[in-house]
C-alpha positions as a printed Julia matrix, in Angstrom:
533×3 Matrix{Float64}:
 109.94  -104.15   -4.95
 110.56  -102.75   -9.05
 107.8   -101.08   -8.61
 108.05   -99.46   -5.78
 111.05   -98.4    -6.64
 109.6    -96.65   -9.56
 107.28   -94.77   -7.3
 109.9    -93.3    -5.57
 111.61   -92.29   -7.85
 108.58   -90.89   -9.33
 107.7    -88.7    -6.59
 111.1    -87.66   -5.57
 112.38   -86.54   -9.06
 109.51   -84.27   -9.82
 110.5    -82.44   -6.69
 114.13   -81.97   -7.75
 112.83   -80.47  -11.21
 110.66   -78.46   -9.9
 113.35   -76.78   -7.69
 115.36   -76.14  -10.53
 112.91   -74.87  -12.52
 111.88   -72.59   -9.98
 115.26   -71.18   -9.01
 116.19   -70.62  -13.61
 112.77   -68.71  -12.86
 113.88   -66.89  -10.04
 117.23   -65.99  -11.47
 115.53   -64.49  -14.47
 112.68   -62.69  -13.21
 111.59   -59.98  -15.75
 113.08   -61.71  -18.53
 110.36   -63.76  -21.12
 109.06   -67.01  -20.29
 110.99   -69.11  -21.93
 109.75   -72.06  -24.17
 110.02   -75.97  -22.62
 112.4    -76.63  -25.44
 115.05   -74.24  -23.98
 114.4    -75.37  -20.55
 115.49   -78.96  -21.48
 118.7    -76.85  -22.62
 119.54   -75.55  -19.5
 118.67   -79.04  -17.45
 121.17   -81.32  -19.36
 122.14   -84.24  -19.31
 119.5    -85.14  -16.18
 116.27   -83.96  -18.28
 117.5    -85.78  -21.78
 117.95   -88.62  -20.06
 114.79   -88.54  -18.33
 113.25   -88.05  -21.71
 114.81   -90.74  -23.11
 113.76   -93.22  -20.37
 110.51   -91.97  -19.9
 108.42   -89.0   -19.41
 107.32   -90.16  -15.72
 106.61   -86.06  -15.02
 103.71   -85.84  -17.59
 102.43   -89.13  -16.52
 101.6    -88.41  -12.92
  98.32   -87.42  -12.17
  97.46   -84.4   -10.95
  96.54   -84.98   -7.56
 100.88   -86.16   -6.66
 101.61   -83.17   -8.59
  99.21   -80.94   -6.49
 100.8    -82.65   -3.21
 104.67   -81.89   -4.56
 103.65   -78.65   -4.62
 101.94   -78.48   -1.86
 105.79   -79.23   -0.19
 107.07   -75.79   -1.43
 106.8    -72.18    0.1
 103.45   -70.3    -1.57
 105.85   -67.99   -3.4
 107.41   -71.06   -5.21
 103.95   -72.73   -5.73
 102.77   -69.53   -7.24
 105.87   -69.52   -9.75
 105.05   -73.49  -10.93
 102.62   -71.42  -12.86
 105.44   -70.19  -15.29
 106.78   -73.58  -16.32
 104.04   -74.98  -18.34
  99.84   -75.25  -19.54
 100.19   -78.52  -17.43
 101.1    -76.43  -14.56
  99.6    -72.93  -15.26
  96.66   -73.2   -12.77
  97.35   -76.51  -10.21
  98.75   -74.36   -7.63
  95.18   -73.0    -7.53
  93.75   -76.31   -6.24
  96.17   -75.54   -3.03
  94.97   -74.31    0.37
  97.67   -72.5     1.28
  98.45   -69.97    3.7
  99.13   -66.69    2.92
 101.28   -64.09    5.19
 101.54   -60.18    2.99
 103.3    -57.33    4.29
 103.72   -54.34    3.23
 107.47   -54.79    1.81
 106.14   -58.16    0.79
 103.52   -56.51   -1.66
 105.53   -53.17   -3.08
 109.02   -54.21   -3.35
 108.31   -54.84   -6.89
 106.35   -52.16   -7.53
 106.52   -49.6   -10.28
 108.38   -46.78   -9.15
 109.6    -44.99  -12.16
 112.7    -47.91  -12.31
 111.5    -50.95  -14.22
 111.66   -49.38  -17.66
 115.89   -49.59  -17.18
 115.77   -53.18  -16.61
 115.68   -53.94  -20.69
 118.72   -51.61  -20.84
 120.54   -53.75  -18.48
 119.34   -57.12  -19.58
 122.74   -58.68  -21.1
 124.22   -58.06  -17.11
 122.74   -59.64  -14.09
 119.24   -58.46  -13.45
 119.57   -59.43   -9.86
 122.59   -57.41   -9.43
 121.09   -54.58  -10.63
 117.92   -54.86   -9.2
 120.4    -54.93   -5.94
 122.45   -51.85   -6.86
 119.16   -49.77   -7.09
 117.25   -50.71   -4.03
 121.12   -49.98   -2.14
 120.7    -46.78   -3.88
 117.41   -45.46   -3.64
 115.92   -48.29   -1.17
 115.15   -45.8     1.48
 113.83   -43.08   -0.18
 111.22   -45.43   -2.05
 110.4    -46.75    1.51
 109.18   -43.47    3.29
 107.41   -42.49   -0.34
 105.79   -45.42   -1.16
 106.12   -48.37    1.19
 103.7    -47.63    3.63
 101.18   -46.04    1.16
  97.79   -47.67    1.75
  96.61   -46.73   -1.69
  99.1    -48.67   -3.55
  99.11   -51.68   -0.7
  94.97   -52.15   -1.08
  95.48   -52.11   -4.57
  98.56   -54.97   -4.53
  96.1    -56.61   -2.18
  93.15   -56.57   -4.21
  95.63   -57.9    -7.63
  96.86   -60.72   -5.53
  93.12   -61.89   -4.62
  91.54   -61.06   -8.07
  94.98   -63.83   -9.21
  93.66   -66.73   -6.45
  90.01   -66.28   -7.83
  88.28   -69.35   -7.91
  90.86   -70.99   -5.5
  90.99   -71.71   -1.61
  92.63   -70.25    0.95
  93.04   -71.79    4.58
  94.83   -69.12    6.54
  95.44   -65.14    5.37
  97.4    -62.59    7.46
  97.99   -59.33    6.45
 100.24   -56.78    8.07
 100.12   -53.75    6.28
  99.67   -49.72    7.11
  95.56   -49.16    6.21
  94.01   -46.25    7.03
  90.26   -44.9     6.5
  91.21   -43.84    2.6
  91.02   -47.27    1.48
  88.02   -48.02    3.79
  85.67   -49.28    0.33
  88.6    -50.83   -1.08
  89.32   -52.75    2.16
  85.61   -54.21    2.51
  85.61   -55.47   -1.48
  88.8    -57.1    -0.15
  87.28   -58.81    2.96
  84.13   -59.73    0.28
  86.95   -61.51   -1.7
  88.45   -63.31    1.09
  84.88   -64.4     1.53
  84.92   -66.04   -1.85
  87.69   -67.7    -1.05
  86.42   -69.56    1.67
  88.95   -68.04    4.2
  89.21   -69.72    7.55
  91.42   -68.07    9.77
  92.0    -64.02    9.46
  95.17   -61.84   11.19
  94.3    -58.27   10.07
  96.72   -55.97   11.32
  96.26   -52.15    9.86
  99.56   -50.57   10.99
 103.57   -51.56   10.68
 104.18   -49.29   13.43
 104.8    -50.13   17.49
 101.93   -51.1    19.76
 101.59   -47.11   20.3
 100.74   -46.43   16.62
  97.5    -47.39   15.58
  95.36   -46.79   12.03
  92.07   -45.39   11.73
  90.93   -47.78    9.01
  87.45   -48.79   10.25
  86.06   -52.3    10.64
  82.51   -53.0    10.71
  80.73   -56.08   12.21
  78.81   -56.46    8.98
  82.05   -58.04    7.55
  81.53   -61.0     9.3
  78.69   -61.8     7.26
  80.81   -61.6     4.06
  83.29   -64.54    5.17
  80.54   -67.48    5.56
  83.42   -69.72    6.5
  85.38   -67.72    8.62
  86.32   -69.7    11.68
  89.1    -67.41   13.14
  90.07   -64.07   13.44
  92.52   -61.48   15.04
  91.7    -57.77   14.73
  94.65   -55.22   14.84
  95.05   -51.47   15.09
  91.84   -50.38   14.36
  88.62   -49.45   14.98
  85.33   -51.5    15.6
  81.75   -50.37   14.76
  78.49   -52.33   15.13
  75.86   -52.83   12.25
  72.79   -53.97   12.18
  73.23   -55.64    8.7
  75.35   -58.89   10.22
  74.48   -61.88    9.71
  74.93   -65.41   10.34
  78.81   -66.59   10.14
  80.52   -69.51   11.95
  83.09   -67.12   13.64
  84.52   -69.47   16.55
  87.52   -67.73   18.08
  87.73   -63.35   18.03
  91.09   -61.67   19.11
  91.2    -58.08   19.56
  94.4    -56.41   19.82
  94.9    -52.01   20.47
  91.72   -52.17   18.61
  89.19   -48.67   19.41
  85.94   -50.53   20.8
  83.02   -48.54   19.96
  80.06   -48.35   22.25
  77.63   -51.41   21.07
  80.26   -53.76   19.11
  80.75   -56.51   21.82
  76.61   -56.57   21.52
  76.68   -56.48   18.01
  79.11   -59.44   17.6
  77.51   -61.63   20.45
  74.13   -61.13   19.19
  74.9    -62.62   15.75
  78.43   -64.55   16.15
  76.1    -67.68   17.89
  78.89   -69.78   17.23
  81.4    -68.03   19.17
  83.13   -69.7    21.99
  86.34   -67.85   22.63
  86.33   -63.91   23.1
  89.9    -62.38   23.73
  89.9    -58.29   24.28
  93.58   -57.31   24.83
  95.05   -53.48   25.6
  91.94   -52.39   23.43
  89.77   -48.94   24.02
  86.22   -49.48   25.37
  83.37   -48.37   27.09
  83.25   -48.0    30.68
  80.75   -51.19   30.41
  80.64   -54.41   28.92
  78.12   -56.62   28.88
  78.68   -60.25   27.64
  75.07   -61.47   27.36
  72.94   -63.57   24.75
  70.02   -65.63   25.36
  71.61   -68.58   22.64
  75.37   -67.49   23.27
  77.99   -70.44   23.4
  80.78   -68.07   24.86
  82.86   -70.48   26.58
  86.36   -68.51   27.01
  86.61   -64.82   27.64
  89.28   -63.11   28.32
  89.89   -59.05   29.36
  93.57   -57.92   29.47
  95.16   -54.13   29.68
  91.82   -52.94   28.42
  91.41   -48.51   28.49
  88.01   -47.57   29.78
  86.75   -50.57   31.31
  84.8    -50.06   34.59
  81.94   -52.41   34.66
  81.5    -55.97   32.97
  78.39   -57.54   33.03
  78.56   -61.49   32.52
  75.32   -63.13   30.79
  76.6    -65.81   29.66
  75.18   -69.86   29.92
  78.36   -71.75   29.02
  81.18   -69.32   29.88
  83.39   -71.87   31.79
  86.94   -69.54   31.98
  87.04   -65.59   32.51
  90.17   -64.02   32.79
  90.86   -60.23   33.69
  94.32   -58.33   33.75
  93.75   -54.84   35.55
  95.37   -52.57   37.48
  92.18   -51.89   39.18
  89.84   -54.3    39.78
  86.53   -53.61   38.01
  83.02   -54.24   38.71
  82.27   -57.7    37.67
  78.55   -58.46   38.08
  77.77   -62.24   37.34
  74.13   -62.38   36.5
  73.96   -66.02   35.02
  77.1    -67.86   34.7
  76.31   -71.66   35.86
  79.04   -73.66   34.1
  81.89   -70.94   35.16
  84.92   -73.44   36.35
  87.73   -71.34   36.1
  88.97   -67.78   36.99
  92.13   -65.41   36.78
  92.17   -62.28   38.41
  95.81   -60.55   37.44
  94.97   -56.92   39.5
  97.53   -54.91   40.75
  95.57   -53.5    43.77
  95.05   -55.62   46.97
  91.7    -58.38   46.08
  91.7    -60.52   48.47
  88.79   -59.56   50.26
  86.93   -59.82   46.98
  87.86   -63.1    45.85
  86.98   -64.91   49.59
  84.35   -62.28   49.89
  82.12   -60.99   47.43
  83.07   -63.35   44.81
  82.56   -66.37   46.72
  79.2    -64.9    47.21
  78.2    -64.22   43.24
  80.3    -67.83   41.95
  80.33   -70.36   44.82
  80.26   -73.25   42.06
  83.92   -72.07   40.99
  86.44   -75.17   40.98
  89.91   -72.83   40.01
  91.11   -69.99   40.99
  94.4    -67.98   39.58
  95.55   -64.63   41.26
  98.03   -62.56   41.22
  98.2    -59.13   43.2
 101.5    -57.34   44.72
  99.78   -55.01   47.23
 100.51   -56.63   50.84
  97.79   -58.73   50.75
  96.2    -59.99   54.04
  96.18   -56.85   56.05
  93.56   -57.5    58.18
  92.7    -60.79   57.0
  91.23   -61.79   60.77
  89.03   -59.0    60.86
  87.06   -59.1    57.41
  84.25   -61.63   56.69
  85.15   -64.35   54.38
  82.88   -66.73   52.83
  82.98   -70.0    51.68
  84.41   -71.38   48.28
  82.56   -74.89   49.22
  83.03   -76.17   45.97
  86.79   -74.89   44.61
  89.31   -77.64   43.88
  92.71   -75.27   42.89
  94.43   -72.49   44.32
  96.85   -70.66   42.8
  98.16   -67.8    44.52
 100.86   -64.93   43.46
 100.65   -62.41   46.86
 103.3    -60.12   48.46
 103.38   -61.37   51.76
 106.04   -59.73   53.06
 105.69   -58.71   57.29
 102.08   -61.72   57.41
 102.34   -63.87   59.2
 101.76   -66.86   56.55
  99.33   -68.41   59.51
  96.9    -66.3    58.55
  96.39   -68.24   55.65
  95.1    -71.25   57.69
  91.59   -69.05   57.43
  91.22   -69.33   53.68
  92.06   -73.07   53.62
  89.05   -73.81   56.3
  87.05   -72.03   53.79
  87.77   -74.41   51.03
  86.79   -76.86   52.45
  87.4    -78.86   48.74
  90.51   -77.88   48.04
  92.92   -80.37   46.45
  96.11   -78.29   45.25
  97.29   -75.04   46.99
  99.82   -73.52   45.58
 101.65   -69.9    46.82
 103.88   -67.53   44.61
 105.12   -65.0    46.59
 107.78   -62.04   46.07
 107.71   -61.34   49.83
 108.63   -64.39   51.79
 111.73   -64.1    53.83
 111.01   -61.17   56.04
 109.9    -62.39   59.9
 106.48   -61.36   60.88
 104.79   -59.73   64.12
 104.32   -62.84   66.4
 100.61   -63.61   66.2
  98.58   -66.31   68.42
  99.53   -69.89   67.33
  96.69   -71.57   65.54
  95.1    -74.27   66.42
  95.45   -77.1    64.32
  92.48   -78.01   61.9
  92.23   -81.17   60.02
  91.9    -80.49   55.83
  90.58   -83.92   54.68
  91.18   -83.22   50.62
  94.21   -81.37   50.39
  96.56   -83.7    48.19
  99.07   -81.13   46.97
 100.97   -77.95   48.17
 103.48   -75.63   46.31
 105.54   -72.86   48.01
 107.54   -70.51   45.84
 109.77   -68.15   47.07
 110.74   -70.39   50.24
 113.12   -68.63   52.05
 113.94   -71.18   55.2
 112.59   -68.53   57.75
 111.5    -69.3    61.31
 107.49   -68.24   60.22
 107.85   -70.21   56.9
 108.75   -73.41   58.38
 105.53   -73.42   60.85
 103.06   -72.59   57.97
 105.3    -75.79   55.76
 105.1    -77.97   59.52
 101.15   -76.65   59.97
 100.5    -78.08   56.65
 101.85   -81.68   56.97
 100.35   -82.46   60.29
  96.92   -81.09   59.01
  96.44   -82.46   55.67
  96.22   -85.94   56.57
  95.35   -86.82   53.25
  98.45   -84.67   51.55
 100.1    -86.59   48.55
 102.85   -84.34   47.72
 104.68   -81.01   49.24
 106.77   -79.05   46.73
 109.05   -76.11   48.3
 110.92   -74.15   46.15
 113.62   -71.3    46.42
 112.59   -69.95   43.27
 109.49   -68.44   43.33
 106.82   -68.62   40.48
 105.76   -65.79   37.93
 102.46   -65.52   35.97
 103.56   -64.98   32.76
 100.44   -64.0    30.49
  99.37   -64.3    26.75
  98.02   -62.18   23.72
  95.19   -64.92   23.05
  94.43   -66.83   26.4
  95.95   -68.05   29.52
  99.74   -67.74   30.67
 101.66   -70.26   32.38
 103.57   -70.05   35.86
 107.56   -69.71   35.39
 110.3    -70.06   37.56
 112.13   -67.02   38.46
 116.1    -67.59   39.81
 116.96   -66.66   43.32
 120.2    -66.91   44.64
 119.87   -71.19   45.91
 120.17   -71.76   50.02
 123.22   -72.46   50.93
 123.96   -76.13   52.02
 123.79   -75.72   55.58
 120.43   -73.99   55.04
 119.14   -76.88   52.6
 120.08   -79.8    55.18
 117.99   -77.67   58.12
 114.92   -77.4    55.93
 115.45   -81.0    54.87
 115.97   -81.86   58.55
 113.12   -80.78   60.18
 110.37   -81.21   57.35
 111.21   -85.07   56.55
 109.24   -87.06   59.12
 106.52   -85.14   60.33
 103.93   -85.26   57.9
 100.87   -87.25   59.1
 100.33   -88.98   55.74
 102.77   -91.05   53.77
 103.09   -87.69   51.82
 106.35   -87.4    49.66
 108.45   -83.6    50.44
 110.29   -82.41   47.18
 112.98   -79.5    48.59
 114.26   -77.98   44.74
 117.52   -75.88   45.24
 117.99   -74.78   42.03
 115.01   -73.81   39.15
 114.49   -76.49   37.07
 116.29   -76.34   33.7
């Protein structure tokens, strides 16, 4: 138990020196380094004592002293640097993650200032250093805060200082443009080096309106071996044919201009890609996502300018996703393993998904949409074909003046289906009456969602319709609140409650009433009032 006790102490001690090291560090920045001697000085009584005892810092080895540091911010594990030759260059042996801005990188920058500091040295450097950016903090901004010049050269400083180090995760968020272009690339080289593993470039400060013309090429993947991850931002992206081979995994493009040929490019050569995400980005009117050796698993197309045709190649895509306000040509030449689909299209798409897409994908086991165009105008007189082998539907329509019967024709053409479930923003108004239909047994349907349930006349037949024909049904959720599809930057969104004003209790206690007891299974009916918290 002694000795444990000593490594305790051990380990937590170091930590508390090094913090107060750090901040005397801090406090003086500009001033000398100071000598250990004087440092003892300002500890105390704590570091004398210590002394005295035992030097237990200098006796640790280096790889607790590499883990204390490892507990601090990389600003404060950069500054353990200044405290000693023991600790000059362990920080190096960190993988840390760095996140540079541009106020991050030219705050203390040069600007004509730094040579009054020694004038002002026997009063508080911080406070003057504070009185000065008050003064002139705003001027310096617009003149030199967003100049890429002086960023890509406090970028390039701060790599040429981690030389011969590692670094796990770099973002940079600064304003680039095509000036710098050279200067960038030696920069990505250096990352390279560094055996960067995950990448978020972003080339402009400004709103998702402003964008930089800084230039990327594909060739740049071939300088970061190990890069694993990366998100493009505000610029532009041009093939090469000097790429190479990289282990590039996951690619997120953000307002990013996408030439004609750089989707190829990086398919062609990134073989170990498996997630492509292309959001609110410029591109040709075609894209085709084809390789012969491509292990594309996840792609996603959201808010993208330009995009009229996609053309899907692809052996082991298994999710596609596309946000659109008009749905696109989607030609599926060779997509075997595809499980999953989103369609998030403004314009009515019904009669694609049950029609032509069931056609080109009838091995397709999910299906998310969302459209807010009255949706099954018609639906009796247009062909629809069979998902035979789909397992989930998830539905966000406007069904406002359908009769919700009319969705008895998709379910006998899923003949798999498992979970329904129906979003809807335009439940509660009372249809045309419509023939009754006939009731058809659905053998596999174990689960059924309705959001948006308003208690009318129409709504309670489709809710009656579907627990006397799933005789198999498991569980029947109704909700007042109906469901949103709220989407993501980098990959699927999740459904979300939206409020409605609740039913009042009389209304409650009639649904309750005449849904409990007539399901044909031993099915269990969940009636939520209120969205869940």
């Amino acid at each position: 138990m002694i000795f444990s006790g000593h490594v305790v102490f051990s380990l937590v001690f170091p930590i508390a020196v090094i913090a107060r090291l750090i901040q005397i560090r801090t406090r003086n920045a500009g001033i000398k380094r100071k000598s250990l001697s004087s440092l003892q000085y300002v500890l105390g009584p704590v570091e004398k004592k210590a002394k005295r005892d035992k030097d237990l810092i200098s006796q640790l080895p280096n790889d607790i002293l590499i883990s204390i540091i490892s507990c601090l911010s990389t600003t404060d594990a950069v500054r353990t640097s200044l405290l000693s030759r023991r600790w000059r260059n362990l920080y190096r042996f960190l993988p840390l993650d760095i996140k540079l801005d541009c106020y991050y990188l030219l705050k203390h920058a040069d600007f004509g200032i730094r040579t009054s500091i020694s004038l002002q040295r026997s009063k508080s450097v911080h406070g003057f250093m504070s009185c000065i950016e008050s003064r002139y903090g705003n001027f310096l901004a617009k003149q030199n805060l967003h100049n890429p010049k002086l960023i890509i050269n406090s970028v390039d400083e701060f790599l040429k200082l981690r030389s011969g180090s590692k670094i796990n995760y770099f973002r940079l968020q600064c304003c680039l443009d095509r000036s710098v272009n050279d200067r960038f690339e030696q920069c990505i080289s250096s990352l390279g080096r560094l055996g960067v593993e995950e990448l978020c470039l972003t080339c402009c400060c400004g709103s998702d309106e402003e964008t930089s013309d800084l230039s990327f090429s594909c060739h740049l993947f071939s300088e970061m071996p190990s890069l694993k991850y990366l998100r493009l931002s505000k610029c532009s992206l041009q093939p090469s044919f000097r790429i190479q081979y990289n282990s590039l995994q996951t690619l997120v493009l953000m307002f990013v201009e996408v030439s004609r040929g750089a989707i190829e490019c990086i398919l062609s050569n990134c073989l170990k890609l498996q997630s492509l995400s292309i959001n609110c980005c410029k591109c040709p009117h075609k894209l085709s996502v084809r390789g012969p050796h491509l292990e594309l698993k996840r792609l996603y197309v959201d808010s993208c300018q330009g995009v009229e045709e996609i053309e899907l190649y692809a052996s082991n895509l298994v999710l596609f996703l596309l946000d659109s306000r008009k749905m696109v040509n989607l030609r599926f030449d060779h997509v075997p393993q595809l499980q999953s689909m989103i369609l998030y299209v403004v314009e009515n798409i019904v009669p694609y998904v049950f029609g032509r897409l069931a056609i080109d994908v009838p091995h397709l086991k999910s299906m998310h949409f969302v459209t807010k165009e009255n949706s099954l105008q018609g639906i009796r007189y247009m062909g629809i074909d069979t998902l035979s082998n789909l397992r989930q539907l998830d539905a966000n329509m406007d069904l406002s003046k359908i009769n919700l019967l009319s969705l008895v024709l998709i379910l006998q053409r899923c003949p798999l289906l498992q979970k329904f479930a129906l979003n809807t923003n335009g439940i509660g108004n009372e249809p045309e009456v419509e023939e009754q239909q006939p009731i058809v047994f659905h053998s596999e349907l174990k689960k059924m969602e309705i959001g948006g349930f308003g208690g009318t006349e129409n709504e309670m037949e489709f809710a009656l319709y579907i627990l006397k024909s799933a005789i198999n049904l498991e569980e029947m959720h109704i909700s007042r609140c109906n469901k949103v599809y709220l989407k993501t930057r980098e990959g699927p969104g999740n459904w979300n409650s939206r409020y409605k004003v609740p039913w009042s209790k009389k209304e409650y206690e009639m649904i309750h009433e005449q849904l409990q007891g007539q399901a044909v299974s031993n099915a269990r009916i969940i009636i939520q009032r209120h969205p869940p918290i």
